[in-house]
BALOBA-1460 file (C-alpha; in Angstrom, 3 decimals):
// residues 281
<rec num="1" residu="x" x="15.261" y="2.785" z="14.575"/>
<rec num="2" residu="x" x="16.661" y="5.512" z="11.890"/>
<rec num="3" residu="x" x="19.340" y="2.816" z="10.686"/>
<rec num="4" residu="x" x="18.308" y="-0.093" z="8.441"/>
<rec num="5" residu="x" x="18.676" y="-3.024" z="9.938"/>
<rec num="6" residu="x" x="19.047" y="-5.675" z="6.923"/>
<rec num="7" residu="x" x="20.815" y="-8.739" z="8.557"/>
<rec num="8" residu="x" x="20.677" y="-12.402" z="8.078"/>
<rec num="9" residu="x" x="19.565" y="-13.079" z="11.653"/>
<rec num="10" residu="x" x="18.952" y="-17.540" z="11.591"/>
<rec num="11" residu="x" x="18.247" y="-19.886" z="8.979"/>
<rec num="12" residu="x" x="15.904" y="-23.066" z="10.138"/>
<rec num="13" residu="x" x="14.835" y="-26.217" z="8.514"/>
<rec num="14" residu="x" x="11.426" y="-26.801" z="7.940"/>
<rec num="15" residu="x" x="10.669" y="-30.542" z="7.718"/>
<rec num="16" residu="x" x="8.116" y="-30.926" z="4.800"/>
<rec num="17" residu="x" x="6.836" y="-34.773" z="4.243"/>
<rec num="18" residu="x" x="9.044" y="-34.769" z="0.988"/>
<rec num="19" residu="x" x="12.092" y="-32.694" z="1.646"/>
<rec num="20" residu="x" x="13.597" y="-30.098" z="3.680"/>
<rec num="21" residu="x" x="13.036" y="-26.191" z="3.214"/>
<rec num="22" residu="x" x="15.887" y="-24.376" z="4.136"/>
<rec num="23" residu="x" x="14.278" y="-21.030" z="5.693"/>
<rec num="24" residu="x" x="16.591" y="-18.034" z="5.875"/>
<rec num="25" residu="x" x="15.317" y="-15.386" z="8.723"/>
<rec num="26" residu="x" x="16.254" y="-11.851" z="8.566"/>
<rec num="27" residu="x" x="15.518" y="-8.651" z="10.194"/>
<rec num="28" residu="x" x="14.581" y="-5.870" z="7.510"/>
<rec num="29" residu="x" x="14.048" y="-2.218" z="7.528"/>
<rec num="30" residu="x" x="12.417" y="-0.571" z="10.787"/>
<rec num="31" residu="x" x="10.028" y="-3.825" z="11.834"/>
<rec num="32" residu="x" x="11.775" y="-5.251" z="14.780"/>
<rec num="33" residu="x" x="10.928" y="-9.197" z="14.580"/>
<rec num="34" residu="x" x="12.841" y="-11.789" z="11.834"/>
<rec num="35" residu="x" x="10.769" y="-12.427" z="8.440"/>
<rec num="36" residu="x" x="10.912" y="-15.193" z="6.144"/>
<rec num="37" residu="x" x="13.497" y="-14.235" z="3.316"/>
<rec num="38" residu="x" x="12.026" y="-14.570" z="-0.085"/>
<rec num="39" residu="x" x="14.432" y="-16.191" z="-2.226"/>
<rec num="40" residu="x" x="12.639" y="-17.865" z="-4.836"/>
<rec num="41" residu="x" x="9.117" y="-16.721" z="-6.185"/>
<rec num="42" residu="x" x="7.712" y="-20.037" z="-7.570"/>
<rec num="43" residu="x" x="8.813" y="-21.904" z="-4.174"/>
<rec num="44" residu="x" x="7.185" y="-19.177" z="-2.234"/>
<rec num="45" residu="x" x="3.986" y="-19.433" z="-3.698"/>
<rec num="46" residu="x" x="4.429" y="-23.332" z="-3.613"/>
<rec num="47" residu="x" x="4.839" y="-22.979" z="0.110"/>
<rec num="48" residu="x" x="2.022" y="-20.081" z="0.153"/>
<rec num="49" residu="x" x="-0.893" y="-22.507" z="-1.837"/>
<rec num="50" residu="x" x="0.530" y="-25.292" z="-0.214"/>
<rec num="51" residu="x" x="0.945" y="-25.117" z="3.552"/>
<rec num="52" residu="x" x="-1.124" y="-22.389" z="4.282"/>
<rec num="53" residu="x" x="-4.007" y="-23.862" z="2.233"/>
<rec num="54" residu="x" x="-5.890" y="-20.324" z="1.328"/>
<rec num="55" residu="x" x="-8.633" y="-21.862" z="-0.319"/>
<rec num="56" residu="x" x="-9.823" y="-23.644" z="2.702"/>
<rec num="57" residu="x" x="-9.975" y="-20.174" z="5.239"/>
<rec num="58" residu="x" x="-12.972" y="-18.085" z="4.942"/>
<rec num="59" residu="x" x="-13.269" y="-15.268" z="2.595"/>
<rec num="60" residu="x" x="-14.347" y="-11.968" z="3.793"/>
<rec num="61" residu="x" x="-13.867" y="-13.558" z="7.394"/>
<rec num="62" residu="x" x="-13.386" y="-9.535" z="8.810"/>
<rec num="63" residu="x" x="-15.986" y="-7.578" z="6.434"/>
<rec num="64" residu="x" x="-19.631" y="-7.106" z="5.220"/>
<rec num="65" residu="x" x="-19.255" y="-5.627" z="1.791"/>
<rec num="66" residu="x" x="-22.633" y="-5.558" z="1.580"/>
<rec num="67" residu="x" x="-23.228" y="-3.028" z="4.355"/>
<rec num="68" residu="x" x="-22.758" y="0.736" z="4.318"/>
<rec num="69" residu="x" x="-20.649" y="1.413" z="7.339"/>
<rec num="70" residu="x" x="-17.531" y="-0.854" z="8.951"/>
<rec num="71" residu="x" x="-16.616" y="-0.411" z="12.722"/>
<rec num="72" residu="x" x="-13.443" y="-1.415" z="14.150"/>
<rec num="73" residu="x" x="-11.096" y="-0.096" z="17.307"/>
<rec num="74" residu="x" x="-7.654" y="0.413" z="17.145"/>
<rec num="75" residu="x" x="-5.404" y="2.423" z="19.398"/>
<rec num="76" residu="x" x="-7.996" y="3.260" z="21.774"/>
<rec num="77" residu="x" x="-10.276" y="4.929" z="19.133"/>
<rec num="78" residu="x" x="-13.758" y="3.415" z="17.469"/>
<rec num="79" residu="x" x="-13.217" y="3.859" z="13.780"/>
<rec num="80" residu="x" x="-16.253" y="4.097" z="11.474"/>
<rec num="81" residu="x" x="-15.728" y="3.738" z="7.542"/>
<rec num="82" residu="x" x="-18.448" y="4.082" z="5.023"/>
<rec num="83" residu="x" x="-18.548" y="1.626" z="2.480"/>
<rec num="84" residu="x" x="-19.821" y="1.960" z="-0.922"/>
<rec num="85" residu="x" x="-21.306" y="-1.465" z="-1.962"/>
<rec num="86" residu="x" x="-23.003" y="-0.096" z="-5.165"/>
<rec num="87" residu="x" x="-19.696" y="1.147" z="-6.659"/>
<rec num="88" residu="x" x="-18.578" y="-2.610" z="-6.670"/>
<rec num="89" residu="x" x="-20.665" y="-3.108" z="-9.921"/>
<rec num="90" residu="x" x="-18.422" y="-0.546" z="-11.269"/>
<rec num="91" residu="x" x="-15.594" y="-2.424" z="-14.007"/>
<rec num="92" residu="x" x="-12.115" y="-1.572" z="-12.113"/>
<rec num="93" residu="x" x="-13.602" y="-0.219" z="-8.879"/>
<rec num="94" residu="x" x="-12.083" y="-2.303" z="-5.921"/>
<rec num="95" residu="x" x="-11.549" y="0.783" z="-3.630"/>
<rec num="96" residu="x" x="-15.032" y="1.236" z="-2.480"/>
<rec num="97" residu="x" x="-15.652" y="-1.087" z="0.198"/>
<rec num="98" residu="x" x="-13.136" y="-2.935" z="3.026"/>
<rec num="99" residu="x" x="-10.824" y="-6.259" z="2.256"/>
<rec num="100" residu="x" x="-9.504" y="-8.728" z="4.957"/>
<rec num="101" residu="x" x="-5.975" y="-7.607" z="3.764"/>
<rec num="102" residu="x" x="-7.017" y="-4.483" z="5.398"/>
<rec num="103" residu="x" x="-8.407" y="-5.304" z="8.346"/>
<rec num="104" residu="x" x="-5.349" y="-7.593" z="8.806"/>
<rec num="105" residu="x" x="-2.898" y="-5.205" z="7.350"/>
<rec num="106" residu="x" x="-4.326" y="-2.224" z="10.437"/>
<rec num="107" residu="x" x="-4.589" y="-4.698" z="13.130"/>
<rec num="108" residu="x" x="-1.176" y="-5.868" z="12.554"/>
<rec num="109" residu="x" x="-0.002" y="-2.523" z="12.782"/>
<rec num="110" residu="x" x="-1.861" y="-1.972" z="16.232"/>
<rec num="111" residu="x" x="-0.802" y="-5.240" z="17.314"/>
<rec num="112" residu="x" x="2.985" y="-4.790" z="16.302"/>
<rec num="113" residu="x" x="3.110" y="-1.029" z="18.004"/>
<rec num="114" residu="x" x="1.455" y="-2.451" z="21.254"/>
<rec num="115" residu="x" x="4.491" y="-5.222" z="21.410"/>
<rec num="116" residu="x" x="7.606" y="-2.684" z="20.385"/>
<rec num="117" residu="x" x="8.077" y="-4.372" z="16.990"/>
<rec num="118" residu="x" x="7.168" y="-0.924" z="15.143"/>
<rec num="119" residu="x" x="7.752" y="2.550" z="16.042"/>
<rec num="120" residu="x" x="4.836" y="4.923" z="13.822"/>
<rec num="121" residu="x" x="4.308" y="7.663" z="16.094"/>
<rec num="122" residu="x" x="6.290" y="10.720" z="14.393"/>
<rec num="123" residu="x" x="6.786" y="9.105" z="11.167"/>
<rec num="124" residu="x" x="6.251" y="9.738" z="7.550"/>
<rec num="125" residu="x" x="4.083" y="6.827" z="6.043"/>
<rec num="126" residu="x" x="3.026" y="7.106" z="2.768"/>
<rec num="127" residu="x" x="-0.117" y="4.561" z="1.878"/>
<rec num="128" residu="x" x="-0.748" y="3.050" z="-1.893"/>
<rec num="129" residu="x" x="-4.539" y="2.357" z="-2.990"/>
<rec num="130" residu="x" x="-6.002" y="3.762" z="0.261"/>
<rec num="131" residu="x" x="-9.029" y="2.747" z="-1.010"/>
<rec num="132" residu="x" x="-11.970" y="3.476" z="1.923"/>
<rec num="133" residu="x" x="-8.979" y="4.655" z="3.977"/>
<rec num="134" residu="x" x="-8.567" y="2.327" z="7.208"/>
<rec num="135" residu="x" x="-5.096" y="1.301" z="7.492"/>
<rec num="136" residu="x" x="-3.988" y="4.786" z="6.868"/>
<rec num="137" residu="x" x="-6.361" y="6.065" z="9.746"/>
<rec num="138" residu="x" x="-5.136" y="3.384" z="12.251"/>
<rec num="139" residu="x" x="-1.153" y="4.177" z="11.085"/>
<rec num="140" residu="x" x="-2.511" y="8.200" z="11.969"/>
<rec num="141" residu="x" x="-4.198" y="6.891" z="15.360"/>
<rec num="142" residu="x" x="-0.587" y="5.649" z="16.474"/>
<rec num="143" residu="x" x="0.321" y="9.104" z="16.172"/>
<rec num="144" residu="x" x="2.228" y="8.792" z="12.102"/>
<rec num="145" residu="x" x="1.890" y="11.658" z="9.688"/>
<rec num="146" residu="x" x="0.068" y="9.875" z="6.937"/>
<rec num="147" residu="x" x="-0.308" y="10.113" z="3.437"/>
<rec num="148" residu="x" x="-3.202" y="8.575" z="1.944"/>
<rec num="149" residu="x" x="-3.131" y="7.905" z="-1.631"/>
<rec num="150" residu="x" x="-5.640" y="6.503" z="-4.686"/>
<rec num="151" residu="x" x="-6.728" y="7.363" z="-8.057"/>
<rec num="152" residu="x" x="-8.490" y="10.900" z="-8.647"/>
<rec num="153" residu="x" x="-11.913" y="8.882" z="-8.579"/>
<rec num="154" residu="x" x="-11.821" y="7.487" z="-5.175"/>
<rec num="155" residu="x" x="-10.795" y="10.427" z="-3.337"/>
<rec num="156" residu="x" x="-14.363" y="11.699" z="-2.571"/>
<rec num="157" residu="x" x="-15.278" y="8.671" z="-0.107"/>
<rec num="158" residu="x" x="-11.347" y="8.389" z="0.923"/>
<rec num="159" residu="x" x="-12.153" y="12.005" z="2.339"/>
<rec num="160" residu="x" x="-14.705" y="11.691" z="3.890"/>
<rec num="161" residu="x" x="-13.689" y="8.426" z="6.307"/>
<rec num="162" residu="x" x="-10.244" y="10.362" z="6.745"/>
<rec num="163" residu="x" x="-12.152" y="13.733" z="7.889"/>
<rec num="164" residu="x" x="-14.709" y="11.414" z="10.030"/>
<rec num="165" residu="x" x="-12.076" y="9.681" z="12.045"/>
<rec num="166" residu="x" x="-9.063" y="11.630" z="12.271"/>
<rec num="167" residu="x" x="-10.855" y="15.463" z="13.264"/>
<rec num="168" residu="x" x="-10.210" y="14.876" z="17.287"/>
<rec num="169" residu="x" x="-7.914" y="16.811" z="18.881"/>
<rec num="170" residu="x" x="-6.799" y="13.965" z="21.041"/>
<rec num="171" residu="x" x="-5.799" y="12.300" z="17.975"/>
<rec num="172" residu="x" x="-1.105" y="11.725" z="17.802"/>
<rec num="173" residu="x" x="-0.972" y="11.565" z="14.421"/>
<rec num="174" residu="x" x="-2.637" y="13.428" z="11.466"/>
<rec num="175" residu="x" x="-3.829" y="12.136" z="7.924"/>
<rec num="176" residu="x" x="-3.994" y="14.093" z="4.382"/>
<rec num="177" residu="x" x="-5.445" y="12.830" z="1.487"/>
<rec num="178" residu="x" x="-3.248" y="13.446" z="-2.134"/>
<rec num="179" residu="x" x="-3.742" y="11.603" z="-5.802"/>
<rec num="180" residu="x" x="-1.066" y="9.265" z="-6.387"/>
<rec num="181" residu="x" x="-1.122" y="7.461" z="-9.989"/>
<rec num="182" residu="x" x="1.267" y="4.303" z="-9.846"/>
<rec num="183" residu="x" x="3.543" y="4.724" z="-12.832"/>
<rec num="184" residu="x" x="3.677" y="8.455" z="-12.543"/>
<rec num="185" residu="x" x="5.607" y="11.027" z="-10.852"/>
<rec num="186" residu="x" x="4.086" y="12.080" z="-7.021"/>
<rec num="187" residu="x" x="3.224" y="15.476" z="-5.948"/>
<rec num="188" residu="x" x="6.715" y="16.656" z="-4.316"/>
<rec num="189" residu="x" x="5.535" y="16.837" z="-0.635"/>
<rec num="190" residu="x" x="5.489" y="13.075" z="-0.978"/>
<rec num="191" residu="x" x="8.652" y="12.722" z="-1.858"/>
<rec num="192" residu="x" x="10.279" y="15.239" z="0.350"/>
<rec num="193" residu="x" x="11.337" y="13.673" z="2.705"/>
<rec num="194" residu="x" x="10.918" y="10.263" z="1.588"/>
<rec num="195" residu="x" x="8.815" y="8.405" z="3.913"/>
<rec num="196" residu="x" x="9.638" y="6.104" z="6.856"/>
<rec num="197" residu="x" x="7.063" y="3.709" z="5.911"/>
<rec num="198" residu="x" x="5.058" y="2.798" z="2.635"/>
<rec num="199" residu="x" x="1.710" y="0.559" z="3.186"/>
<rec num="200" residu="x" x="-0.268" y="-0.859" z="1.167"/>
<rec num="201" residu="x" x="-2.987" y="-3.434" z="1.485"/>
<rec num="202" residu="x" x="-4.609" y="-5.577" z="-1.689"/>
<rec num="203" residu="x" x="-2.667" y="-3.549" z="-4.259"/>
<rec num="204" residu="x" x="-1.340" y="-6.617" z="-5.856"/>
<rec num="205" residu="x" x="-4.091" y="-7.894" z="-8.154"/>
<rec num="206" residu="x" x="-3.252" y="-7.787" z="-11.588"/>
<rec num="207" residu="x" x="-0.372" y="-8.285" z="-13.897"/>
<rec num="208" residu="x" x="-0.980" y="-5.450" z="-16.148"/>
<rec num="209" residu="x" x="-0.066" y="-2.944" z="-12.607"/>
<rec num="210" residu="x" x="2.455" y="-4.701" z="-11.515"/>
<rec num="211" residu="x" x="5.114" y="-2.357" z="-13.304"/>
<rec num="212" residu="x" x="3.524" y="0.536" z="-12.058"/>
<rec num="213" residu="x" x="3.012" y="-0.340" z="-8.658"/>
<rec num="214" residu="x" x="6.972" y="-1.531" z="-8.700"/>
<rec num="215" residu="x" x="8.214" y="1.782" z="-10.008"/>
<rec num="216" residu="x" x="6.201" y="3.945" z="-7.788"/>
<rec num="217" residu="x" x="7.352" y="2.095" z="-4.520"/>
<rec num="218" residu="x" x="10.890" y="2.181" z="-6.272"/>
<rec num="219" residu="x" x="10.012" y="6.209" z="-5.882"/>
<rec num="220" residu="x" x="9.094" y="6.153" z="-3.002"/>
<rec num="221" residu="x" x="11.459" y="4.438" z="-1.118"/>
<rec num="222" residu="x" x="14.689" y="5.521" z="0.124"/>
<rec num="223" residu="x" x="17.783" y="4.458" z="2.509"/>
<rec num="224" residu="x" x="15.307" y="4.388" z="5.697"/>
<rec num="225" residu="x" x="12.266" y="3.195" z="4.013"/>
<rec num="226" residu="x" x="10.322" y="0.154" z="5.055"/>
<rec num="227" residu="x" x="7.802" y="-0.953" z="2.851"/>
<rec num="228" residu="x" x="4.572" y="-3.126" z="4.406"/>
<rec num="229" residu="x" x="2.420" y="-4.868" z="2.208"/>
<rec num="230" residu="x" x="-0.692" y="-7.407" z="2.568"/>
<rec num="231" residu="x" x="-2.655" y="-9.234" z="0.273"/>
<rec num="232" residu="x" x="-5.534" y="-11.508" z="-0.249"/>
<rec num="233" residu="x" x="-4.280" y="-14.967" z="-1.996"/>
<rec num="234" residu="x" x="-6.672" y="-15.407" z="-5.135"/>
<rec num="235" residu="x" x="-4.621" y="-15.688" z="-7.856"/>
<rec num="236" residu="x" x="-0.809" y="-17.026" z="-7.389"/>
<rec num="237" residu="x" x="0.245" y="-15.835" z="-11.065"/>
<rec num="238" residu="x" x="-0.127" y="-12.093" z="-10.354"/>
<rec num="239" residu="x" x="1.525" y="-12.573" z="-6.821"/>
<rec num="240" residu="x" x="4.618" y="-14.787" z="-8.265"/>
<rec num="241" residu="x" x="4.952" y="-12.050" z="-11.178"/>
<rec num="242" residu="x" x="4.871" y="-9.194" z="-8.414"/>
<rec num="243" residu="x" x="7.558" y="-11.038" z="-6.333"/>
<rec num="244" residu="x" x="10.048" y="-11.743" z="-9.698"/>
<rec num="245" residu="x" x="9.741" y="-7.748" z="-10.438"/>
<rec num="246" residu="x" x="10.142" y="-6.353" z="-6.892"/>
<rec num="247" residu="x" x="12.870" y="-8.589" z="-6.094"/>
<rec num="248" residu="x" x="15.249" y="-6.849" z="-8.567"/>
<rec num="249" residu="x" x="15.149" y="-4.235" z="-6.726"/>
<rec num="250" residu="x" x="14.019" y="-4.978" z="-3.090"/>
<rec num="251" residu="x" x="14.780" y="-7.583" z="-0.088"/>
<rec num="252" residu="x" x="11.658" y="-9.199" z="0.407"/>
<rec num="253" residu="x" x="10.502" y="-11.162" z="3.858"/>
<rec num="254" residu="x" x="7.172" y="-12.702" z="4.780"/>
<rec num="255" residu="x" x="6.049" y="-12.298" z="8.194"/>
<rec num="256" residu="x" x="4.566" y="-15.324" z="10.371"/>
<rec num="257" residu="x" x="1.140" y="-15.744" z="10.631"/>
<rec num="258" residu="x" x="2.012" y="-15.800" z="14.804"/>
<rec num="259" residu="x" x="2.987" y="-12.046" z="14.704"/>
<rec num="260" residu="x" x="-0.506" y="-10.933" z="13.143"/>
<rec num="261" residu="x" x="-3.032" y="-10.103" z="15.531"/>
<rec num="262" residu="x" x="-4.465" y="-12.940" z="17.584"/>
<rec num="263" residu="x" x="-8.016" y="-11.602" z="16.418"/>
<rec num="264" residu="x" x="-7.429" y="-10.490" z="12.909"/>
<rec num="265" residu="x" x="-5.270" y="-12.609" z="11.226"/>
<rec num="266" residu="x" x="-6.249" y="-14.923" z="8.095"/>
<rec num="267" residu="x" x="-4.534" y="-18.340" z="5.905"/>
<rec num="268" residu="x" x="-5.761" y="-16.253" z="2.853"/>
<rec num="269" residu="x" x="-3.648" y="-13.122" z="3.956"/>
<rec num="270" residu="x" x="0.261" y="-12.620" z="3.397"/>
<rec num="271" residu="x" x="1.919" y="-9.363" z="4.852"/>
<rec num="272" residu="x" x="5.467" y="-9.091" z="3.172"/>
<rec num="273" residu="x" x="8.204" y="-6.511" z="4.454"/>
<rec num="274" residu="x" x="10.003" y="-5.008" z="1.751"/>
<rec num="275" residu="x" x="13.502" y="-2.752" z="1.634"/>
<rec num="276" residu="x" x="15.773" y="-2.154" z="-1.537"/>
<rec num="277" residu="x" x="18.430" y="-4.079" z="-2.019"/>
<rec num="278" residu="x" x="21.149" y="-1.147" z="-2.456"/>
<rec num="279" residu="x" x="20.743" y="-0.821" z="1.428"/>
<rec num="280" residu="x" x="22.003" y="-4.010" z="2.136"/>
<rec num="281" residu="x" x="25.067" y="-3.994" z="0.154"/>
């Protein structure tokens, strides 16, 4: 799984009761199951508000922001993360407490190890706005060498999950915590290597980051990197204006809602695969 593999693999047609959608299926970077390729951001989020009908699923289906402490198992290990509901009243502060991206973004991970589709264990993942830290932990519990990442102010409770559930020695994988300010250079052990995999769960929620966020993953990514992203679907503006700038530079697919976990997976939650585009020509 060292070589890209960025083919056109099928291309279906989805009967709508208007018109057809033409849907072009590829296989991109290191996940091993055909993705929905993005072509056009305004159909996609047409398609996304329309078929999938977010505003009718339940939010926070997979969390209780409200309490201090979230348990979940993956890989064979009970993971505990502390919350920090009070720090929600803080302007900016999104980090503090769990998302359903999350929980969907970890449990796909699991689920997509368990059934071959991913290979993590010996890898270099990298994760943007770790936030309280799960999906990093769960990439480290499949036995990755993870890189957790946020701004200098959330590294205190980011810590302190990552030393709680990663300190047994029967753990594959290992997890460090580093700053990492989207729009700026990274600290160099980031970069060298480059990782095998960058993740990144609700980090698409305003326009005024999207830039940022685009040029750090442009950083971060190189000729073997696949990029893994969820998000909640709130606001289809920010998500369209994400998609138009990362598509200049990356091959985007969406990934069905049938390859999430049975369990954990959520109409209000998109997980997009990402590679750049120079690998495919």
């Amino acid at each position: 799984m060292n070589k890209k593999d960025v083919t056109v693999a099928e291309a279906t047609i989805v009967e709508g009761e208007e018109e057809e959608v033409e849907e072009v299926r590829v296989k991109l970077g290191c996940y091993g199951e055909t993705v929905k390729l993005v072509e056009d951001p305004s159909e996609e989020i047409m398609l996304l508000w329309g078929l999938q009908q977010p505003i009718f699923s339940k939010p926070n289906a997979f969390v209780h922001q409200s309490s201090l402490t979230l348990h979940l198992d993956a890989f064979g290990h009970s993971i505990s993360i502390l919350q920090s509901p009070s720090s929600l009243m803080t302007p900016g502060v999104t980090g503090s407490v769990m998302w359903d991206s999350g929980i969907v973004l970890g449990k796909f991970l699991e689920h997509a190890v368990d059934a071959e589709r991913l290979l993590l264990q010996g890898r270099k993942v990298v994760e943007l706005g770790s936030g309280c830290g799960l999906v990093g932990c769960i990439a480290a519990l499949s036995g990755a060498q993870v890189t957790l990442t946020d701004l200098p102010d959330r590294l205190r409770l980011l810590k302190k999950n990552v030393d709680a559930n990663l300190e047994s020695s029967d753990i594959l994988g290992s997890g460090t915590v580093s700053e990492l300010i989207w729009g700026e250079d990274p600290d160099p052990d980031i970069l060298d290597p480059l990782p095998d995999f960058v993740l990144g769960s609700d980090v698409i929620y305003s326009e005024e980051a999207v830039a940022d966020l685009v040029f750090t993953l442009e950083q971060l990514c190189g000729e073997h990197t696949t990029v893994i992203l969820s998000g909640e679907l709130r606001n289809d503006a920010v998500l369209e204006y994400f998609l138009e700038a990362a598509m200049k530079e990356f091959t985007i697919g969406q990934v069905d809602q049938t390859e999430l976990h049975p369990e954990y997976r959520s109409f209000r939650v998109v997980i997009y695969i990402l590679v750049k585009k120079d690998i495919q020509e």
